[in-house]
N, C-alpha and C positions, 0 to 999 in steps of 0.2 A: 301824662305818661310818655314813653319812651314812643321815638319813630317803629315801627313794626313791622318787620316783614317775613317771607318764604324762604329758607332755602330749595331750589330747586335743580334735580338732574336731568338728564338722559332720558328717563321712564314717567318722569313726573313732571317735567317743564309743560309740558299743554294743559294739563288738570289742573294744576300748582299754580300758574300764570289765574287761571279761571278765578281759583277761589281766592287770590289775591286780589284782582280785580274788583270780585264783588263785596271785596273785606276793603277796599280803598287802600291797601296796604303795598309794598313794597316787594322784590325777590332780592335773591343773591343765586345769582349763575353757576354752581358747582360741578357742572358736566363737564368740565375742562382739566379739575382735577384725576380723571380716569383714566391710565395708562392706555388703554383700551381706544380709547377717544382719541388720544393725542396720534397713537400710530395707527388710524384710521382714517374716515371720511370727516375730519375735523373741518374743512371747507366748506362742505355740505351742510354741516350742521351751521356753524356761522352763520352760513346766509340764510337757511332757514329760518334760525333766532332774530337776524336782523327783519325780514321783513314781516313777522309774526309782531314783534315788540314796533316796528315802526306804525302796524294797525290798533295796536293794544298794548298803550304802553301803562306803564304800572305806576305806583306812585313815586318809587327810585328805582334804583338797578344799580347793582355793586354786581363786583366778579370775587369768587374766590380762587386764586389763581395756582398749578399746580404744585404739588409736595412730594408725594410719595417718590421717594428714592432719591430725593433733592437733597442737598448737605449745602447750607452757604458757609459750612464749615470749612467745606473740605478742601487740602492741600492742593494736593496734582495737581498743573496748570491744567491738563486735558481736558480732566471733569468739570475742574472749576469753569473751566469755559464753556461748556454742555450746560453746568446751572446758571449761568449770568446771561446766555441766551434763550433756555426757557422760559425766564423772570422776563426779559425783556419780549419775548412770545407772548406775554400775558401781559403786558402792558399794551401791546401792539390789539390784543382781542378785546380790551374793554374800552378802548380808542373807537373802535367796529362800533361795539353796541354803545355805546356811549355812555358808558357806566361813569358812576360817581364816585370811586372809590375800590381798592384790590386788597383784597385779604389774603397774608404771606404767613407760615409757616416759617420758624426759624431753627427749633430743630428737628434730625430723627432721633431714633432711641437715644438715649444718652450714652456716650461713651467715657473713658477719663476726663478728656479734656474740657467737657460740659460741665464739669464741675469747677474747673479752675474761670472765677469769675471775670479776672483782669483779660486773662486770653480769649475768655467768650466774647468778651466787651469789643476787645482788639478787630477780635477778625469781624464780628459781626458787623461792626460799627465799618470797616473797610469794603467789603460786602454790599451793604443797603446807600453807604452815603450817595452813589450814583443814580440808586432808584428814588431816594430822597429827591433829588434836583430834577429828578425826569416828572416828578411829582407833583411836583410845584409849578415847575413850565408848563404843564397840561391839565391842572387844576384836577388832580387827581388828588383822594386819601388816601393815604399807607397805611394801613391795619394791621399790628403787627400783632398775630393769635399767640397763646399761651399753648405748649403741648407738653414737652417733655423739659420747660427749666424746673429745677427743684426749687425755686423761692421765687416771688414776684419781685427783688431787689434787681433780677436777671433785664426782665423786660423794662421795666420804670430810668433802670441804671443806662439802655440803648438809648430807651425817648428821650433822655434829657440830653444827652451826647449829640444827637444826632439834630434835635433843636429846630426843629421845624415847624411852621403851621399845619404843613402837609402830613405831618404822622399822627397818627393815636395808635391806642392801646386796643387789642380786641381782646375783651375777658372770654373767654368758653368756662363756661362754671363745672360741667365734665368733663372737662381733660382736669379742673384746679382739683376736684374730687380723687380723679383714677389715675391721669399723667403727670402732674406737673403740681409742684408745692404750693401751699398758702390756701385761707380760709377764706368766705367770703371776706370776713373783717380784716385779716392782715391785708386781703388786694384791696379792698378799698381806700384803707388807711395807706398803704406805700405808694397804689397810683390814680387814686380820685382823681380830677377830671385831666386826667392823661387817656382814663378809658372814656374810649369813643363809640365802641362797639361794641356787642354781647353777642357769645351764643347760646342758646337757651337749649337743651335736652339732658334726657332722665335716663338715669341708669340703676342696676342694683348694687352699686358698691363697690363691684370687681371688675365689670366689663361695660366697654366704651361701647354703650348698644344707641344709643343715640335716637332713644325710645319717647317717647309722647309724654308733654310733661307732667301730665298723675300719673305714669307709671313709673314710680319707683322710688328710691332715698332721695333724689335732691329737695329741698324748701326753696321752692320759688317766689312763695308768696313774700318772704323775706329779704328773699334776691332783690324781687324790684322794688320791695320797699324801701331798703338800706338805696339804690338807684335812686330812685326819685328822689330822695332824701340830697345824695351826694354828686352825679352826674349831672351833665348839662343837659335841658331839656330833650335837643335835637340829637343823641343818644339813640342810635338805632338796634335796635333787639332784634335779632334772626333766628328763629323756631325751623332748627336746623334737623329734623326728622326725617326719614327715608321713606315714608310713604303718604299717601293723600289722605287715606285713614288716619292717619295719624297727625297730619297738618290739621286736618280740621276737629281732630280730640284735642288737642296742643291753644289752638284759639278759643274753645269752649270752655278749658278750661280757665283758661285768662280772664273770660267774660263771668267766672263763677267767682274767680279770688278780686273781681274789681279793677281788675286792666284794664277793660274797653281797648284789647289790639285796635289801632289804626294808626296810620302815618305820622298824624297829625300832630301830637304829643299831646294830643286832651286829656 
């Protein structure tokens, strides 16, 4: 099976960390994503994380690094320069924790231009080629997440452009459901082992509730069947839930469809 791990926040990194621990399993760092966070005690917390994780460390540690209100679309020089140093802000914080890998967001909501494919290609590929090479020098992975493209041709058509060892693909199978186009089978087919990463949560069809995975429409057990089948062993899966209750419904049920969650890829 697939590498396995937490996402954890803010409210849940010390509990989440716990049951990670005693599941041998991995986290992904998601506290950084919070607006809230960033124009805060963001130091504070850091160093916290760092010498927590330097007593108990986990089986990996990824970062997912911020989004919300982020465009690596967008024109303005001004802006653009506010999102290429918070990109590099979050290269700089998983440097701290020593993370193995950054998971980036490519778009927000869709607008026109999101849909003209050669121009999404253009800017986005202008965009990451910089974090691509910062990638590489530091032995970091680029995870590039699925949100709001309408086809998986969108993200497959960047990996290959941008041509690195240093990137993969992160599928999130609820955003491919409620945000963003293609079915399990069209993403596997267009970017089999380009995806490096999953995120695993449930929802009912309409809203991105990012709910425990028997609660709801998605087929998981399918998910990482077609995985295991298509992906490279060392494919890491993040059961990206919003609570503890729910992290540990998420791995139970894993262990009822034959998962065995652990690191390891057993």
């Amino acid at each position: 099976m697939k590498k396995f791990g937490l996402a954890v926040y803010t409210d849940t990194f010390e509990d989440g960390l716990t049951v990670a621990l005693d599941r041998g399993i991995g986290i992904e760092i998601q506290t950084f994503t919070d607006p809230n966070v960033l124009g805060g005690d963001w130091q504070g917390i850091l160093k916290d994380y760092k010498e927590v994780l330097e007593k108990k460390p986990p089986a990996f540690l990824t970062l997912h690094a911020p989004y919300i209100d982020l465009a690596p679309l967008v024109q303005d020089p001004f802006v653009r320069d506010a999102v290429v140093k918070r990109i590099e802000w979050a290269f700089d914080v998983a440097k701290e924790l020593q993370a193995g890998g950054i998971v980036v967001h490519l778009s927000t909501a869709m607008r026109r231009i999101d849909y003209n494919l050669d121009l999404w290609l253009d800017r986005q590929h202008h965009f990451w080629l910089p974090f691509t090479k910062r990638a590489e020098s530091e032995g970091l992975t680029l995870y590039l997440e699925n949100s709001y493209e309408p086809d998986p041709a969108f993200l497959v058509l960047l990996y290959d452009i941008l041509d690195s060892e240093a990137v993969k693909l992160c599928f999130d199978y609820g955003h491919a459901e409620i945000l963003s186009g293609g079915t399990i089978k069209e993403w596997f087919e267009a970017a089999d082992q380009r995806i490096g990463y999953l995120h695993l949560h449930n929802n009912d069809g309409h809203s991105d509730l990012h709910a425990s995975l028997g609660d709801g429409v998605l087929d998981f057990k399918t998910l990482l069947t077609k995985a295991d089948c298509v992906l490279e062993p060392q494919t890491i899966a993040i059961i990206e839930v919003d609570t503890v209750t729910d992290m540990v419904a998420s791995l139970k049920y894993l262990d009822e469809i034959g998962c065995n969650p652990n690191s390891r890829g057993d």
